[in-house]
C-alpha positions as a printed NumPy array, in Angstrom:
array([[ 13.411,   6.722, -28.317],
       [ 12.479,   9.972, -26.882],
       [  8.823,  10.888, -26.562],
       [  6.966,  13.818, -27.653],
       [  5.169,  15.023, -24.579],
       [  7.044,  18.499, -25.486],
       [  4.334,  19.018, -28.586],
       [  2.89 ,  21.991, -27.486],
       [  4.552,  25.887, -28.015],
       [  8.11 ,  24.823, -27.506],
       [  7.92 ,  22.376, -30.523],
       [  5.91 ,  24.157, -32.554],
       [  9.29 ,  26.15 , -32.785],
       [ 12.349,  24.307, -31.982],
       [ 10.879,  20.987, -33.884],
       [ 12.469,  20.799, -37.577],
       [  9.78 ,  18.335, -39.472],
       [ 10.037,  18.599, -42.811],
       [  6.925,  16.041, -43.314],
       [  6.903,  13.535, -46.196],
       [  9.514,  10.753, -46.176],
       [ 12.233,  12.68 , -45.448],
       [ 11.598,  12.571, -41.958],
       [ 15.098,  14.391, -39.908],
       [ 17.982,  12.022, -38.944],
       [ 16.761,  12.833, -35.242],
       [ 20.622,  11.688, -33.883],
       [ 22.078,  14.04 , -36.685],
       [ 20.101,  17.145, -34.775],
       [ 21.729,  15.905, -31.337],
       [ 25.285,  15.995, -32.995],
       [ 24.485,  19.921, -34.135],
       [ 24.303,  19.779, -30.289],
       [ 26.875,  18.557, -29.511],
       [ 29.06 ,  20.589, -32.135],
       [ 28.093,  23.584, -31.148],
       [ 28.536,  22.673, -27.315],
       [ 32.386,  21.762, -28.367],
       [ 32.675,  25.483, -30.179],
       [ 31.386,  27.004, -26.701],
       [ 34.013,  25.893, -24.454],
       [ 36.533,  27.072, -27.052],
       [ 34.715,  31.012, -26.307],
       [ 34.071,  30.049, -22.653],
       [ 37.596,  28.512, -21.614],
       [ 39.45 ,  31.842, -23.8  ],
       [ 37.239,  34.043, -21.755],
       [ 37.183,  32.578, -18.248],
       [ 41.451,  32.851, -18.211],
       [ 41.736,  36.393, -16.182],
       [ 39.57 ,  34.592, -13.382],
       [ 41.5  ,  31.092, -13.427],
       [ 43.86 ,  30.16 , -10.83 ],
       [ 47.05 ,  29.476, -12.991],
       [ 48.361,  26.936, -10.593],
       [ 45.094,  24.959, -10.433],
       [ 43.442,  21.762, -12.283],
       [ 40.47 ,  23.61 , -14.022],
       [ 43.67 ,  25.408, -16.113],
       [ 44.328,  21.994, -17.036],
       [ 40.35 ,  21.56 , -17.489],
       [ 39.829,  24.396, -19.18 ],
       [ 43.092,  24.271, -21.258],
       [ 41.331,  20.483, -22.39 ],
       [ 38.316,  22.078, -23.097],
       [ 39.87 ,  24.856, -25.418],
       [ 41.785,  22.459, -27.48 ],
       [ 39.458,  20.147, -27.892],
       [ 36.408,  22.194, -28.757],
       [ 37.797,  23.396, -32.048],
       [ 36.454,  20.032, -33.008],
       [ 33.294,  21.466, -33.336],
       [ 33.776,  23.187, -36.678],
       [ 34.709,  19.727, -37.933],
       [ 31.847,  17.84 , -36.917],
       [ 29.687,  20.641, -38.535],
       [ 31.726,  19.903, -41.566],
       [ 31.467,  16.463, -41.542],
       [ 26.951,  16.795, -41.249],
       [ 27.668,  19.535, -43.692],
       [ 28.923,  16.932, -46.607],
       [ 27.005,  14.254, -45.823],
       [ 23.46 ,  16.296, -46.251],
       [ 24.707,  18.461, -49.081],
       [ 26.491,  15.697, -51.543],
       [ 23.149,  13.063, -50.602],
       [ 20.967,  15.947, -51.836],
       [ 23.199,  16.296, -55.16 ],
       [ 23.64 ,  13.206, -56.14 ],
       [ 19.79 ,  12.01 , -55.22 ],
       [ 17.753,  15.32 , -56.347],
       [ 19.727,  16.397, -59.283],
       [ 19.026,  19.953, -58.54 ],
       [ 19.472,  22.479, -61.203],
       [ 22.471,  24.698, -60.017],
       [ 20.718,  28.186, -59.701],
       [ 17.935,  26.784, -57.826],
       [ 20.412,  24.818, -55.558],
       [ 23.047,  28.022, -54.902],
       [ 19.845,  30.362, -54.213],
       [ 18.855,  27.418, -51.47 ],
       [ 22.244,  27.925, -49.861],
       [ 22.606,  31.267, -49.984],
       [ 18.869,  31.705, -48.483],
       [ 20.342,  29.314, -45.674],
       [ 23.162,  31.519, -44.777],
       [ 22.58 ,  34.861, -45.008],
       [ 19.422,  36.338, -43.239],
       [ 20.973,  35.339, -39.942],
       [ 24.834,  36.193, -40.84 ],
       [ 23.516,  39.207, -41.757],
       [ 21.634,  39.601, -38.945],
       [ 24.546,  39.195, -36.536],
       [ 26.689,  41.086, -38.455],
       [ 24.833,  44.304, -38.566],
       [ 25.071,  43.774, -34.674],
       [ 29.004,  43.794, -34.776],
       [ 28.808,  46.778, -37.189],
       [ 26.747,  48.559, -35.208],
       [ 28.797,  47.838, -32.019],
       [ 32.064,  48.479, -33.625],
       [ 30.817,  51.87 , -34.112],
       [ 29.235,  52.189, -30.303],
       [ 32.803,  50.589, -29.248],
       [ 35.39 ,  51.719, -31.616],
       [ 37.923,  50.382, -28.625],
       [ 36.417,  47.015, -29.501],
       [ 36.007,  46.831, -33.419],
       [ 37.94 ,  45.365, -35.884],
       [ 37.497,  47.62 , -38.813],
       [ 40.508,  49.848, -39.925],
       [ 40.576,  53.425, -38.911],
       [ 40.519,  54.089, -42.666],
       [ 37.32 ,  54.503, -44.463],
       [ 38.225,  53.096, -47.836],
       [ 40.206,  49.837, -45.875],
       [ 36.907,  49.714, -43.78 ],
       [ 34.74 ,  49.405, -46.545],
       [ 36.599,  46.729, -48.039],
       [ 37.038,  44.777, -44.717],
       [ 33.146,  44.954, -44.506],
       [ 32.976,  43.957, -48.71 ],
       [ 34.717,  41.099, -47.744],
       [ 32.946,  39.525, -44.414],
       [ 29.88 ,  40.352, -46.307],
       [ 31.27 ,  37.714, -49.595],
       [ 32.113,  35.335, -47.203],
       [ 35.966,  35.278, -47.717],
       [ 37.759,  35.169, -43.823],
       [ 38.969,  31.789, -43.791],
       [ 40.062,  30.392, -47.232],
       [ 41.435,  33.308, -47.122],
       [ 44.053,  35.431, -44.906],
       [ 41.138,  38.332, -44.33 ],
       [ 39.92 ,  39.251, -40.769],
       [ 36.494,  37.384, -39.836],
       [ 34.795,  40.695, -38.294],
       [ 32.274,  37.973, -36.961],
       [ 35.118,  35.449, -35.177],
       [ 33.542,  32.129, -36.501],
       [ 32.582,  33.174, -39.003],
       [ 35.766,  32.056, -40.925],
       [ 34.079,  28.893, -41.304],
       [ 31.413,  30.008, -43.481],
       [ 33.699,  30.269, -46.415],
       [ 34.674,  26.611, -46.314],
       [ 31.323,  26.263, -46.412],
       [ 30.672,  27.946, -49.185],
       [ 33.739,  26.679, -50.989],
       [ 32.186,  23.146, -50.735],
       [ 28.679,  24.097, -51.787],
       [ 30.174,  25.112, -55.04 ],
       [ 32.898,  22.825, -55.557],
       [ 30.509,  19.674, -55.371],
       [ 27.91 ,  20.549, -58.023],
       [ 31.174,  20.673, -60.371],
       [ 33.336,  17.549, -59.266],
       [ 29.775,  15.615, -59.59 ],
       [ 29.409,  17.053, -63.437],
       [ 32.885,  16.533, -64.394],
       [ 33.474,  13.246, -63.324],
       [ 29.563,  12.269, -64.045],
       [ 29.67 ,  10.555, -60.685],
       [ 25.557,   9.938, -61.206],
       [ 26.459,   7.414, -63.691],
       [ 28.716,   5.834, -61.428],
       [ 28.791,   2.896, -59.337],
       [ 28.252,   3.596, -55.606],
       [ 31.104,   1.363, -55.146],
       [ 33.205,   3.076, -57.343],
       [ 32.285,   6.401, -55.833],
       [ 33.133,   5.727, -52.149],
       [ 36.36 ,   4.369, -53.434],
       [ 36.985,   7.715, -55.129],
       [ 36.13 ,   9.541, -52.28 ],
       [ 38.603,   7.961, -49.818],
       [ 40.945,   7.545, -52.52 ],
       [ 40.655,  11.745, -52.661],
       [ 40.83 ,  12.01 , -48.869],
       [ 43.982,   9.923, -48.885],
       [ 45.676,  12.332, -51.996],
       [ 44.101,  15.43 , -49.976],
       [ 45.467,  15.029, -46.818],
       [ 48.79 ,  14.294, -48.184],
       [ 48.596,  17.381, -50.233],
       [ 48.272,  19.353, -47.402],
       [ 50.423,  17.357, -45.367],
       [ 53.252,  18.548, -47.372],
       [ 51.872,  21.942, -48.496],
       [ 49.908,  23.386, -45.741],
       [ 46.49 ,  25.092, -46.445],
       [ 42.917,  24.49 , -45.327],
       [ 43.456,  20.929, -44.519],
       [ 39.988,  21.099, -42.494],
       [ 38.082,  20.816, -45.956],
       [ 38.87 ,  17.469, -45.803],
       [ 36.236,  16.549, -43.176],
       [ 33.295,  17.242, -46.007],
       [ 34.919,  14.292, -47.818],
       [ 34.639,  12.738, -44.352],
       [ 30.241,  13.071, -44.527],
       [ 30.861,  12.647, -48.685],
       [ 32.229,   9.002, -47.683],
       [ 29.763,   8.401, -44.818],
       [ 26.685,   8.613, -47.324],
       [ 28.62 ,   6.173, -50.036],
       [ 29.654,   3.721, -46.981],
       [ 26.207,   3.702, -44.993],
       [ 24.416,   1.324, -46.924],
       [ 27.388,  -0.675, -47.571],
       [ 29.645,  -0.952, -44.196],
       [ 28.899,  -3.297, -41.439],
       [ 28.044,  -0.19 , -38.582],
       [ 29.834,  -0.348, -35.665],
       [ 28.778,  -0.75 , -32.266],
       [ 27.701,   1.618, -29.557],
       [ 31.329,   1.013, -27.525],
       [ 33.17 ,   1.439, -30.551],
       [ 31.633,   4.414, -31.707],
       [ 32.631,   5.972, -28.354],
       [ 35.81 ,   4.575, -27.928],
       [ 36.71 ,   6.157, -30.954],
       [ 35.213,   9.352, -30.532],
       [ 37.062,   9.823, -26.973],
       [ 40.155,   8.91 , -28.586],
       [ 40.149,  11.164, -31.164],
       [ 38.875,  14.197, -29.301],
       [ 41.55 ,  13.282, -26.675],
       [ 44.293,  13.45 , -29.413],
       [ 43.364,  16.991, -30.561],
       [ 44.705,  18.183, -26.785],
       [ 48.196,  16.559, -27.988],
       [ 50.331,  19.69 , -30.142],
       [ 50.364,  18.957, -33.389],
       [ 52.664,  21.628, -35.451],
       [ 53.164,  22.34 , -38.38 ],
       [ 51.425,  20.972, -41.741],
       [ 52.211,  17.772, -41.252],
       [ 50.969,  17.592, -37.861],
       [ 47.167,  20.019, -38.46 ],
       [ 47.156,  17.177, -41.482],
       [ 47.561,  14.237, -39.055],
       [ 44.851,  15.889, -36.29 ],
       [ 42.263,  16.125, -39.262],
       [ 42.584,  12.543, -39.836],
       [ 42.396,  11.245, -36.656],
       [ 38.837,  13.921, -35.928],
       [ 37.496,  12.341, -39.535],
       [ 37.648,   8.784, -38.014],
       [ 36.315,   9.46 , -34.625],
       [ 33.261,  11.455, -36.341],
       [ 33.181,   9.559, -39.109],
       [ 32.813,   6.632, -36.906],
       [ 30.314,   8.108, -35.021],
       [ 28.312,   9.59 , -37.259],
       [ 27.832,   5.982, -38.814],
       [ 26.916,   4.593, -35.562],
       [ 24.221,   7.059, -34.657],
       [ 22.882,   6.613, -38.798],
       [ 22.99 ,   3.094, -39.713],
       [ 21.755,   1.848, -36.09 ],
       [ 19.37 ,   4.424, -34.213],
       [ 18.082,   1.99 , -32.046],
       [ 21.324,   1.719, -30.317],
       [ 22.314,   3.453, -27.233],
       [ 24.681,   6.207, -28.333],
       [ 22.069,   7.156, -31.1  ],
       [ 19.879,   7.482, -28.353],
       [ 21.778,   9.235, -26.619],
       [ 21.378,  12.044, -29.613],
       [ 17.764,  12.405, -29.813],
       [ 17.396,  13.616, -26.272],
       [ 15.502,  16.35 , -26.883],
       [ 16.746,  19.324, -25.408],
       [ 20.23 ,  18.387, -27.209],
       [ 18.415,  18.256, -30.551],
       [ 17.064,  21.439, -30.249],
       [ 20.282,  23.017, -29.636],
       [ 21.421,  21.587, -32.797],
       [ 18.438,  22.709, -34.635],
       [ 19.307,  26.073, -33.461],
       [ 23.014,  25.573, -33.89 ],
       [ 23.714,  27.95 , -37.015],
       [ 22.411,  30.954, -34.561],
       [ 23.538,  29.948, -31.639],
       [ 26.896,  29.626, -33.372],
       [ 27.058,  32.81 , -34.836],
       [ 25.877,  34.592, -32.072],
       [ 26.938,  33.145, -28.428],
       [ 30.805,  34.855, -28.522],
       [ 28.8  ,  38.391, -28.317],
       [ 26.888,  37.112, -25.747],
       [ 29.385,  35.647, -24.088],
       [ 31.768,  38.757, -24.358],
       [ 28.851,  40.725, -23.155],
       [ 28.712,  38.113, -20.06 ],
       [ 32.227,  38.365, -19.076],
       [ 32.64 ,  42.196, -19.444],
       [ 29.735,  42.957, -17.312],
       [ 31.124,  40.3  , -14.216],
       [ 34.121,  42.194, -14.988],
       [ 32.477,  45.348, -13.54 ],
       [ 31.715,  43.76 , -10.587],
       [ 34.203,  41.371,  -9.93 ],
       [ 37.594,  42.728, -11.895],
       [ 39.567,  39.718, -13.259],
       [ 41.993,  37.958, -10.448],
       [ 42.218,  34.103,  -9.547],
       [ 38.788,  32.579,  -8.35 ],
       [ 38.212,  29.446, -10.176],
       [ 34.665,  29.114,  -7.998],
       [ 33.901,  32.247, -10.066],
       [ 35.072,  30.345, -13.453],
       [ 32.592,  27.63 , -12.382],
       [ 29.661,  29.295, -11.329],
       [ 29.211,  31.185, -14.526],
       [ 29.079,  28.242, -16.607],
       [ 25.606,  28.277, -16.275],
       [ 24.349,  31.649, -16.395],
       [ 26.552,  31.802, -19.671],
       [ 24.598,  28.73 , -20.907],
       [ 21.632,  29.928, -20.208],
       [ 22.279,  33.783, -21.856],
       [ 23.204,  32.304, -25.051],
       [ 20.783,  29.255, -25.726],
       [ 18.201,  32.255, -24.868],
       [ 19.64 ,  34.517, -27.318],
       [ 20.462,  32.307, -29.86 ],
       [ 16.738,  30.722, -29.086],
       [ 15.477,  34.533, -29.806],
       [ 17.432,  34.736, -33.207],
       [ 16.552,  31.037, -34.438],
       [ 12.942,  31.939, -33.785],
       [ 13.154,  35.296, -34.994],
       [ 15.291,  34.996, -38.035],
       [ 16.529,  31.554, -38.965],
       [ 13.396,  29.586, -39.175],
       [ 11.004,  32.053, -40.735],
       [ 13.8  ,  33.004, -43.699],
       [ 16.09 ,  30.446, -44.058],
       [ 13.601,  27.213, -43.371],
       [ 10.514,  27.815, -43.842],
       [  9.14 ,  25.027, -42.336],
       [  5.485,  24.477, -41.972],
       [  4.292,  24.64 , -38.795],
       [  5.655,  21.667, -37.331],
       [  3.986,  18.361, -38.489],
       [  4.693,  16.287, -35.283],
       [  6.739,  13.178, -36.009],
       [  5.056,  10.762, -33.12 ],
       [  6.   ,   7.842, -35.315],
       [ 10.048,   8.994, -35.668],
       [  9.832,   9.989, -32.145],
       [  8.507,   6.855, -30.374],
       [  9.825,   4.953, -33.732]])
């Protein structure tokens, strides 16, 4: 397990202690990571075209890379249900208390960001989204600011932050479906065969109907916490032989309803999957391999960084563009992987510090977790 010779400024900061016996799933911070490394090369690959050499292997690469980084969301999804639908059905939260929680988690940095796209869509106007209208601007503004781009057919002004209102959809369905069907007084049995009975019915449903079929990978973390302390976890090779396979299938096309409803299901397996690995077994290599530290930071910073690094990285590729005006140079496509990198962990670094961690998680100053850490 990783060590915590970094216990000095850097941790005071990027560490996420909580203290008491919650200590953090250390591997679950390392999967932020890796989430919100998948969601960059979706921005990085769409930006990077103009300089690509269309007849050369990093299209291929990068066309890979594109495809299969939209798996990001889902893994967020997936951490997403597990952490929420543990805390409701262990706590027993009152509902006000819980909403304000969620909304306090959310907003100061969306609205952060967002008065940085307003404010640049009025520097720009070449570049904003909002309606030449006033009254149709207003409400396009009304809208991002309730959270609605996404469930429904409204323009995100912030581009991911479509995903946001699935977000929010869950945090209030759950609280109800737990109520109704009084799954507290429930068997854990029966409750993880409800839930994969539901993910069965779901998937169908949108199989045949179309819709938001990605909600279906909170069921996905909803199953996970039923299953951990019951399931045999798998192994380290599994786990990756799984994941790989199922990130490899999202770069097949899959059309239509019935085809975005088969790619869901094959991405809640391979996370699924390795989610389990990483929490039932974190002695094992691949859980490990999570709870290097600079990965874990990323993913304790991943709400900013995810919110923020398209600006940054449209601010990256406009200003080469001064210099270098788009044309074929994949050396070009490569060497900027790493300045980009480096821009938006910085800014993102900037807001987490800034913003997310003094209003959304008040934390303590971090209470270092030598015994998780060399656990």
């Amino acid at each position: 397990m990783a060590t915590l010779g970094t216990s000095g400024w850097w941790a005071q900061r990027f560490e996420l202690s909580r203290g008491g016996a919650a200590t953090n799933l250390l591997a679950m911070e390392g999967l932020r990571g890796l989430a919100v490394l998948l969601v960059f090369g979706v921005h990085y690959a769409t930006l990077v075209q103009p300089w690509l050499n269309h007849d050369g292997g990093l299209t291929v690469f990068f066309d890979a890379v594109h495809r299969i980084g939209h798996a990001g969301v889902d893994l967020f999804f997936v951490l997403s249900g597990y952490l929420i639908y543990g805390h409701l059905i262990t706590a027993k939260p009152a509902f006000g208390r819980y909403f304000a929680r969620r909304l306090r988690r959310i907003y100061p940095v969306f609205l952060t960001v967002f008065a940085v796209y307003l404010l640049l869509s009025w520097l720009r106007p070449g570049d904003s989204k909002l309606p030449a209208d006033n009254a149709a601007a207003s409400l396009l503004v009304l809208q991002n600011l309730l959270l609605l781009p996404g469930i429904l057919p409204i323009e995100a002004i912030i581009t991911v932050a479509w995903s946001l209102s699935y977000e929010m959809f869950y945090y209030l369905l759950m609280p109800g479906l737990i109520a109704l069907l009084m799954l507290r007084g429930r068997t854990p049995e029966w409750r993880l065969r409800f839930f994969i009975g539901m993910t069965g019915v779901t998937l169908a449903g949108f199989a045949l109907a179309g819709g938001p079929v990605r909600l279906v990978m909170f069921l996905a973390g909803v199953v996970l916490y039923e299953a951990l302390p019951r399931w045999r976890a798998p192994g380290s090779g599994m786990a990756a032989a799984v994941l790989v396979f199922s990130l490899a299938a999202t770069w097949v096309p899959m059309p239509g309803p019935a085809g975005q409803a088969l790619r869901t299901a094959v991405l809640y397996v391979g996370f699924f999957t390795l989610c389990f690995a990483c929490f039932a077994r974190p002695q094992q290599p691949i859980a490990r391999a999570f709870c290097w530290t600079p990965l874990r930071w990323l993913g304790n910073m991943s709400y900013s960084y995810y919110l923020i690094h398209g600006l940054c990285l449209k601010a990256l590729f406009v200003a080469v563009g001064t210099v270098w005006p788009p044309q074929p140079a994949d050396t070009l496509a490569l060497a900027l992987l790493g300045p980009a990198l480096a821009l938006t962990w910085g800014v993102a670094a900037l807001l987490f510090v800034g913003v997310e961690r003094p209003f959304s998680l008040r934390i303590p100053p971090v209470a270092v977790r030598r015994a998780a850490l060399a656990g």
